[in-house]
DRENNUMAR-584384 format. One record per residue (C-alpha): residue number from 0; residue in one letter; x, y, z. Coordinates in steps of 0.05 Angstrom, whole numbers, always signed. Example, Ala and Ser with C-alpha at 12.3 -4.5 7.8 and 13.67 -1.06 7.14 Angstrom:
% residues 2
<rec n="0" res="A" xx="+246" yy="-90" zz="+156"/>
<rec n="1" res="S" xx="+273" yy="-21" zz="+143"/>
% end
This chain:
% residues 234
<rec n="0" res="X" xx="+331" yy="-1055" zz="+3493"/>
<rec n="1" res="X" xx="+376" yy="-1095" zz="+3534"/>
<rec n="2" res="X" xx="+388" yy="-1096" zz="+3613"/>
<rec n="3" res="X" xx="+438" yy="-1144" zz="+3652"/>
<rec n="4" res="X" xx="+429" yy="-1139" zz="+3722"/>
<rec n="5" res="X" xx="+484" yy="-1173" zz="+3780"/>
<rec n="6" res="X" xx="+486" yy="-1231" zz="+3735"/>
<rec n="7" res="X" xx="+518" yy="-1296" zz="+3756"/>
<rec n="8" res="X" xx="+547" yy="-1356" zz="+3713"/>
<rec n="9" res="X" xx="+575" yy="-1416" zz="+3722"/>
<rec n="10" res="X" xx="+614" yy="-1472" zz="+3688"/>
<rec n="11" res="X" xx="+593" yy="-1540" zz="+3730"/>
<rec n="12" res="X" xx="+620" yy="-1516" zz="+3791"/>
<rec n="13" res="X" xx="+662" yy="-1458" zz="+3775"/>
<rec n="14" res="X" xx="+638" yy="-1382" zz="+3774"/>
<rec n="15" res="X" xx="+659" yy="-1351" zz="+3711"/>
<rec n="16" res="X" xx="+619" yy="-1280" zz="+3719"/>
<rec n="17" res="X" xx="+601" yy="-1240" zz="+3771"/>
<rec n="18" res="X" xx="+553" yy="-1185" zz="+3789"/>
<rec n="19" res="X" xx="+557" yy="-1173" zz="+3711"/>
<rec n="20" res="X" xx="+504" yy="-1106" zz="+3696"/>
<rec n="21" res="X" xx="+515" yy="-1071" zz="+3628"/>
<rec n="22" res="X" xx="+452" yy="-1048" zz="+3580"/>
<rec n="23" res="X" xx="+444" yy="-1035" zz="+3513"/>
<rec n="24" res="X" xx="+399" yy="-978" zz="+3493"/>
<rec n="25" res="X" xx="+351" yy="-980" zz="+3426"/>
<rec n="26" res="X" xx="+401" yy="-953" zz="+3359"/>
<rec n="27" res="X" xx="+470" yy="-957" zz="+3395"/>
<rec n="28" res="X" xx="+524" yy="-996" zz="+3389"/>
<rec n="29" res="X" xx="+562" yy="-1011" zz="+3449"/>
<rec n="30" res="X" xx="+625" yy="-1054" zz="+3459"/>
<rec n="31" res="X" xx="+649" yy="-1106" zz="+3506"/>
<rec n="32" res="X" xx="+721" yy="-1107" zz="+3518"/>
<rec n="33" res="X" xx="+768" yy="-1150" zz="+3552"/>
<rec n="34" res="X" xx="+824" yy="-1195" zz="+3548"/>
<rec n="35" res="X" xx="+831" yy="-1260" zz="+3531"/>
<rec n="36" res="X" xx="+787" yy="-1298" zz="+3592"/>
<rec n="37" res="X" xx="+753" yy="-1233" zz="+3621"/>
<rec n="38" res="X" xx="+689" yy="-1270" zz="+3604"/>
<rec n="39" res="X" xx="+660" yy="-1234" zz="+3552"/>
<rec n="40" res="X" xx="+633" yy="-1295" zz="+3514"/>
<rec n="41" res="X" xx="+603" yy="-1326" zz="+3569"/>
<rec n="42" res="X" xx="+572" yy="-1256" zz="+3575"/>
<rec n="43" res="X" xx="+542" yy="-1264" zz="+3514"/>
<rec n="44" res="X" xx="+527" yy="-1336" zz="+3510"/>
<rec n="45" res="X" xx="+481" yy="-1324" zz="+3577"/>
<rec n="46" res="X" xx="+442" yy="-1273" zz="+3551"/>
<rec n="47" res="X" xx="+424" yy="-1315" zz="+3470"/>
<rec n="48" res="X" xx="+411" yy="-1369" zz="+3523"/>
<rec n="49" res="X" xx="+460" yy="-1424" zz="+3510"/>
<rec n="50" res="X" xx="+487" yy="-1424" zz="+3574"/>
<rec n="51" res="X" xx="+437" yy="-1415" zz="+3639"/>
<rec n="52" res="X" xx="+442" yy="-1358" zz="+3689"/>
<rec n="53" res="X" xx="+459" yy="-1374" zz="+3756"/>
<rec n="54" res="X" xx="+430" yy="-1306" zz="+3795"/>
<rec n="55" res="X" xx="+409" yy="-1244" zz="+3768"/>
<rec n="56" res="X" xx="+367" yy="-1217" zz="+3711"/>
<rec n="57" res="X" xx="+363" yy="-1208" zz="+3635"/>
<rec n="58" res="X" xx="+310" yy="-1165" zz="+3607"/>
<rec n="59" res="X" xx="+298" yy="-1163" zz="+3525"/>
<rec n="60" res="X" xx="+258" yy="-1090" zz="+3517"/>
<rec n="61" res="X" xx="+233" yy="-1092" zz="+3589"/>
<rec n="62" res="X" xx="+222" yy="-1166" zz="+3585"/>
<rec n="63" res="X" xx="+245" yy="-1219" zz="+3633"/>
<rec n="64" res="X" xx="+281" yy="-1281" zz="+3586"/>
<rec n="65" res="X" xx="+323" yy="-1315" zz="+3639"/>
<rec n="66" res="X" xx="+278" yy="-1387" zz="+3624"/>
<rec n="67" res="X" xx="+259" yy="-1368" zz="+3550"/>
<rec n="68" res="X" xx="+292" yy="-1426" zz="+3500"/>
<rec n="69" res="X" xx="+345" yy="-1386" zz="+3458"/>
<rec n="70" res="X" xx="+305" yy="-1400" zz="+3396"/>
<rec n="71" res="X" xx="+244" yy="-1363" zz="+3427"/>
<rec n="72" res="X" xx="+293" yy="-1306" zz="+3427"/>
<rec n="73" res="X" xx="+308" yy="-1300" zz="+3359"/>
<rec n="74" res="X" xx="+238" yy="-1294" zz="+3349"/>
<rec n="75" res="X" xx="+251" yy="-1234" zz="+3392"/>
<rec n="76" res="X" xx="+295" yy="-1204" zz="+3345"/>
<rec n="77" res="X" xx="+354" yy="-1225" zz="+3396"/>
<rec n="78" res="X" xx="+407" yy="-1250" zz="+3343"/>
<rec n="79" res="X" xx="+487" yy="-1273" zz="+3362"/>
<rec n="80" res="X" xx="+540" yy="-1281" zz="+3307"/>
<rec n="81" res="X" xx="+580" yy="-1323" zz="+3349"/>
<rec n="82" res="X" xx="+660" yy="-1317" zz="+3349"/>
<rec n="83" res="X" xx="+694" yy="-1371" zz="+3296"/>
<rec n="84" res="X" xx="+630" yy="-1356" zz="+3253"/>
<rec n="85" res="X" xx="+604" yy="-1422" zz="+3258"/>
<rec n="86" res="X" xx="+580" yy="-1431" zz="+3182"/>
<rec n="87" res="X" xx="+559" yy="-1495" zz="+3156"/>
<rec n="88" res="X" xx="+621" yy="-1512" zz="+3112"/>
<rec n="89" res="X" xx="+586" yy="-1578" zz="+3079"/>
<rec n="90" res="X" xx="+539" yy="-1530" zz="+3053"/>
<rec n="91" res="X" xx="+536" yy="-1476" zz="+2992"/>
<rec n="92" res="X" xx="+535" yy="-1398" zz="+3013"/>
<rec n="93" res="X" xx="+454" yy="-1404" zz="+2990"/>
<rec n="94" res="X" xx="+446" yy="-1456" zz="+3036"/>
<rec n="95" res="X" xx="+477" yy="-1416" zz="+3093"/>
<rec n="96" res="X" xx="+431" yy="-1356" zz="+3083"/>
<rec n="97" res="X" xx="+372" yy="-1389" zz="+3083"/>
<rec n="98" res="X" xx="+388" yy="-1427" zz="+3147"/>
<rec n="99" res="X" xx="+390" yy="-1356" zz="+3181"/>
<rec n="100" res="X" xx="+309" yy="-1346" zz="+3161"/>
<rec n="101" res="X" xx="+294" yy="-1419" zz="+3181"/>
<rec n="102" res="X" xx="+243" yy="-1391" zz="+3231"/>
<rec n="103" res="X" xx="+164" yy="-1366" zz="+3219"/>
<rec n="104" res="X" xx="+178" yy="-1296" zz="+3215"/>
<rec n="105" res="X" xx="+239" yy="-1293" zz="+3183"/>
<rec n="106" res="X" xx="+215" yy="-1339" zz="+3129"/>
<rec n="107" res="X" xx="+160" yy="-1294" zz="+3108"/>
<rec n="108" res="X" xx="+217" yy="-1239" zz="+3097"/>
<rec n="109" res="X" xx="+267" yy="-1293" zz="+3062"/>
<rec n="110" res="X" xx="+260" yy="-1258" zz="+2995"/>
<rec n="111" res="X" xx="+272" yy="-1182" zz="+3028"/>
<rec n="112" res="X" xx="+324" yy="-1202" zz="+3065"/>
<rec n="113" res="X" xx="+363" yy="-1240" zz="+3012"/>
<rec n="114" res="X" xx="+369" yy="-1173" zz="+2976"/>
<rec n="115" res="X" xx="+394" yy="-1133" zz="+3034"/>
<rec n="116" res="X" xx="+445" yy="-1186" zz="+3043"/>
<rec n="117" res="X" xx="+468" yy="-1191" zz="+2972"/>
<rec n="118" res="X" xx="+465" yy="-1120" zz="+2961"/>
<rec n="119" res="X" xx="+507" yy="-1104" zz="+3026"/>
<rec n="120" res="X" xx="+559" yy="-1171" zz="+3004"/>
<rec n="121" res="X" xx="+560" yy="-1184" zz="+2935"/>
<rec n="122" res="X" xx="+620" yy="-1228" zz="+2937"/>
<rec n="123" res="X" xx="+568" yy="-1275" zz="+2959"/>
<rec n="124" res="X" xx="+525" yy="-1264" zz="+2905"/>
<rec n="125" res="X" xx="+581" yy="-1290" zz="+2865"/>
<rec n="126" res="X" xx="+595" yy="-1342" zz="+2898"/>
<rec n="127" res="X" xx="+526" yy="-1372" zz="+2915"/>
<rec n="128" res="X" xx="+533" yy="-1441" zz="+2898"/>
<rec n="129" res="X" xx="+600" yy="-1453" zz="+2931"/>
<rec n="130" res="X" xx="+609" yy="-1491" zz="+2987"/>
<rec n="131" res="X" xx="+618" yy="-1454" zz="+3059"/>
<rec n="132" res="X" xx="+683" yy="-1482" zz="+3074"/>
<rec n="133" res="X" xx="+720" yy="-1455" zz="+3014"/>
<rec n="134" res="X" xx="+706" yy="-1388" zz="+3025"/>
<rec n="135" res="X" xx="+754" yy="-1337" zz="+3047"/>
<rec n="136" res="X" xx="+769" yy="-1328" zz="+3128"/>
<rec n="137" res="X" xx="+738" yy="-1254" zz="+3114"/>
<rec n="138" res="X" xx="+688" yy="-1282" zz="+3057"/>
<rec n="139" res="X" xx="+664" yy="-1330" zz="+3119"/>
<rec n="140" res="X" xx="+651" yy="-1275" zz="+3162"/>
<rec n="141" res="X" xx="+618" yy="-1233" zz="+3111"/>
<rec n="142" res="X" xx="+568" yy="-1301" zz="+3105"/>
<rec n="143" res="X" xx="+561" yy="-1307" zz="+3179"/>
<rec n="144" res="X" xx="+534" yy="-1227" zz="+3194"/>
<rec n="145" res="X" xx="+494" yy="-1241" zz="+3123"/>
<rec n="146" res="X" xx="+459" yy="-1304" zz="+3162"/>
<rec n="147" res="X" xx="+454" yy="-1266" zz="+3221"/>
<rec n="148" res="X" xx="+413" yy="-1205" zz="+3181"/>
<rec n="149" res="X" xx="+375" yy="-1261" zz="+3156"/>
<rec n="150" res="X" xx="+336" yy="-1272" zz="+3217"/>
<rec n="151" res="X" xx="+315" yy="-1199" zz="+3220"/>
<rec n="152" res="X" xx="+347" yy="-1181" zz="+3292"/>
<rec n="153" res="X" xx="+329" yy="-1114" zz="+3327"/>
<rec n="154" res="X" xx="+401" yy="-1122" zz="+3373"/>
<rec n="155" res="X" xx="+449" yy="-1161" zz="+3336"/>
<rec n="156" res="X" xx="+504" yy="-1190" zz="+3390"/>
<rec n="157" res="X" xx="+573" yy="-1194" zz="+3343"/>
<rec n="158" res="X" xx="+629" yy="-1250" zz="+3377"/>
<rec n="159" res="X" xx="+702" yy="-1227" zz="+3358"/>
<rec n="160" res="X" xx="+691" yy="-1206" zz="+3288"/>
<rec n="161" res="X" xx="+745" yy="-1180" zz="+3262"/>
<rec n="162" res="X" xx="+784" yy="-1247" zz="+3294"/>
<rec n="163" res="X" xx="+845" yy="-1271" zz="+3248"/>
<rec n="164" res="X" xx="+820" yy="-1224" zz="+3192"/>
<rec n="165" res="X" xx="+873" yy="-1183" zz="+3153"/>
<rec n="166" res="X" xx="+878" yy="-1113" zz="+3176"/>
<rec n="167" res="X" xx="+842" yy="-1076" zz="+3109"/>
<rec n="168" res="X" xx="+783" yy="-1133" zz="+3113"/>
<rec n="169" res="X" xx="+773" yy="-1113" zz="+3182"/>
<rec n="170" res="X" xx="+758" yy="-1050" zz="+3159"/>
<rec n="171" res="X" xx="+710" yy="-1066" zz="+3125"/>
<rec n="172" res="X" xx="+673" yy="-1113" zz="+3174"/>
<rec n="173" res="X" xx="+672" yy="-1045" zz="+3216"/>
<rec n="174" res="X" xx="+643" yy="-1006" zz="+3163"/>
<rec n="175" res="X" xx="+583" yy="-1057" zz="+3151"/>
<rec n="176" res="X" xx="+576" yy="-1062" zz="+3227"/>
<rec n="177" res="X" xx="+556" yy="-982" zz="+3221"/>
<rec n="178" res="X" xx="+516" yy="-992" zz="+3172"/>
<rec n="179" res="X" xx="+477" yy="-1050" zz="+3192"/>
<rec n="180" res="X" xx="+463" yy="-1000" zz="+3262"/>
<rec n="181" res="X" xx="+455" yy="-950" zz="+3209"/>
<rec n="182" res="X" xx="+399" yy="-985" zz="+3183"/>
<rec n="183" res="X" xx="+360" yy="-985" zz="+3258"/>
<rec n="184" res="X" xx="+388" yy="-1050" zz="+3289"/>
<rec n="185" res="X" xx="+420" yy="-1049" zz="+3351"/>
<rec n="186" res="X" xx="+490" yy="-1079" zz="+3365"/>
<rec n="187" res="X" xx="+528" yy="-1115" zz="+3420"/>
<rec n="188" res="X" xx="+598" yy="-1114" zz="+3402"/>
<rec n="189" res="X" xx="+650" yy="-1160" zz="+3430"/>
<rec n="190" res="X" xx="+715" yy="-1140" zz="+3406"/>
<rec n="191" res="X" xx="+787" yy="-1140" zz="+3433"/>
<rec n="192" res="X" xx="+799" yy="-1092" zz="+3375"/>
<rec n="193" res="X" xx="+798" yy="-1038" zz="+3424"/>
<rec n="194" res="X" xx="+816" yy="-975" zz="+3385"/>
<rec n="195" res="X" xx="+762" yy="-989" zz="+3327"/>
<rec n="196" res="X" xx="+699" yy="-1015" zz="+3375"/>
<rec n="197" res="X" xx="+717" yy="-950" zz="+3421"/>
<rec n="198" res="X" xx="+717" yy="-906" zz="+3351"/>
<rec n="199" res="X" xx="+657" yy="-940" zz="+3332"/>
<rec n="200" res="X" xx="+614" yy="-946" zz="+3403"/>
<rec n="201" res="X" xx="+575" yy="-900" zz="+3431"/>
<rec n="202" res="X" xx="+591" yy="-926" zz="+3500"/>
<rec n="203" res="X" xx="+632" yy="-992" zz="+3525"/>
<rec n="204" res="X" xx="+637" yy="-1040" zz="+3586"/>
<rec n="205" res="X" xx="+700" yy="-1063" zz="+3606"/>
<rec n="206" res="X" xx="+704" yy="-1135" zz="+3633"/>
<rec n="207" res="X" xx="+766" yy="-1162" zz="+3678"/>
<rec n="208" res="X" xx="+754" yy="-1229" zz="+3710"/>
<rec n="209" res="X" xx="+685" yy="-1247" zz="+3697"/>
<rec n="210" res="X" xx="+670" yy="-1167" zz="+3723"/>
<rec n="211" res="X" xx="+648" yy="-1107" zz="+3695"/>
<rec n="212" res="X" xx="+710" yy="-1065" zz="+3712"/>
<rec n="213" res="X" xx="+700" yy="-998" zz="+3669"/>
<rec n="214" res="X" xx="+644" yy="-969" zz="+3633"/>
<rec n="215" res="X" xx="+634" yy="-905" zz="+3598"/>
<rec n="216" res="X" xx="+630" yy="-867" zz="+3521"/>
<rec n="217" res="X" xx="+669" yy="-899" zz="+3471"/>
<rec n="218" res="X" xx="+705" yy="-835" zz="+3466"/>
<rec n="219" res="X" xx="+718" yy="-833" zz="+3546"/>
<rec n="220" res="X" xx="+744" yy="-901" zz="+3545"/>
<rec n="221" res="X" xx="+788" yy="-889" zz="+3491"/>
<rec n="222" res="X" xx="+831" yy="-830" zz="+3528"/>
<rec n="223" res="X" xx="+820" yy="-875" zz="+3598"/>
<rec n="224" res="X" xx="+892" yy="-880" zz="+3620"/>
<rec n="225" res="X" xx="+874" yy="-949" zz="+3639"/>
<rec n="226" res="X" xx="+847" yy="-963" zz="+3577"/>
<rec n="227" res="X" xx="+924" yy="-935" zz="+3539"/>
<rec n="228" res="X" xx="+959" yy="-969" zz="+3581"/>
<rec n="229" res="X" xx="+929" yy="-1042" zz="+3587"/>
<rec n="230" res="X" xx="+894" yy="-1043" zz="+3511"/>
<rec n="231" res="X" xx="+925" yy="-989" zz="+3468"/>
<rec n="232" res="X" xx="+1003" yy="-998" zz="+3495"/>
<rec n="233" res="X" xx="+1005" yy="-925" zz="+3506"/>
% end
């Protein structure tokens, strides 16, 4: 579904990545790891198209979308929940739902979609007419993955999700996150919650200074002596 190949980016003058080549196959879930730095959000940023790619190639199932506006690919089903959720805290948890089915295709599925989202989150049933910004930290992130499902991705790229979120909450992102893939979409996972992405992946990439430094099943990763030693503390 997804395929990075020697990919090259830049901040003004400075190279952030590298060579990057990782791909995501239809129905997994694979993570990105990496400290704080590695470049795993500019990673991510390049391929929904907010920032440009330097050298190298992105292909969306077996198409080319180096030059296509990121907009264009959320039509193509090419959705990011980026990391600090990003809601729109002026307005209600409605508000914020709908904004996620603001384009054609979406739109004709608003109604659908609404009921997947409340039915998968129904704190935010409850709280419908409250503004964003008064939610909880976790109740935020619940409303950012429910905007994201709300424009009807086929590989849904998650930014840091379980950031700042208390430990039993992040279980529970995690257990959506399966069942969203579950439910036939593909996922991108950025994470430096190594030990539950691994658990979760079927295969991760590894990035250490704008590089692709290991790759491999989640479960390979996970007993990687590398992996123990600079992730896990072992």
């Amino acid at each position: 579904m997804l395929k990075i190949d020697n990919m090259d980016v830049f901040y003004g003058q400075v190279q952030i990545l590298r060579q990057v080549s990782l791909d995501v196959k239809e129905g997994e879930i694979v993570s990105l790891l990496g400290s704080n730095g590695a470049g795993k959000t500019t990673t991510v940023n390049a391929i929904s198209g907010i920032l440009p790619v330097a050298k190298g190639s992105i292909q969306l199932s077996g198409q080319e979308i180096n030059k296509v506006e990121p907009h264009v690919r959320v039509e193509m089903g090419l959705v990011q929940i980026p990391e600090g959720r990003k809601i729109f805290p002026t307005l209600s948890v409605m508000e914020n739902l709908e904004m996620g089915s603001y384009l054609k295709v979406p739109k004709s599925f608003r109604k659908e979609s609404l009921e997947i989202v409340l039915s998968m989150f129904p704190v935010l049933k409850t709280r419908k007419n409250q503004l964003a910004g008064t939610l909880s930290g976790g109740e935020q992130q619940m409303l950012a993955i429910g905007r994201g499902i709300m424009s009807r991705p086929k590989l849904l790229i998650l930014d840091e999700p379980s950031l700042g979120l208390a430990p039993i909450i992040v279980d529970d992102i995690f257990d959506v996150i399966r069942k969203i893939n579950g439910d036939g979409v593909t996922i991108l996972l950025v994470e430096q919650n190594v030990p539950q992405a691994l658990a979760l992946s079927d295969r991760g990439f590894v990035m250490e200074e704008g590089r692709i430094g290991l790759s491999g099943k989640g479960k390979n990763l996970l007993a990687d002596p590398h992996i123990k030693k600079l992730y896990l503390g072992l």
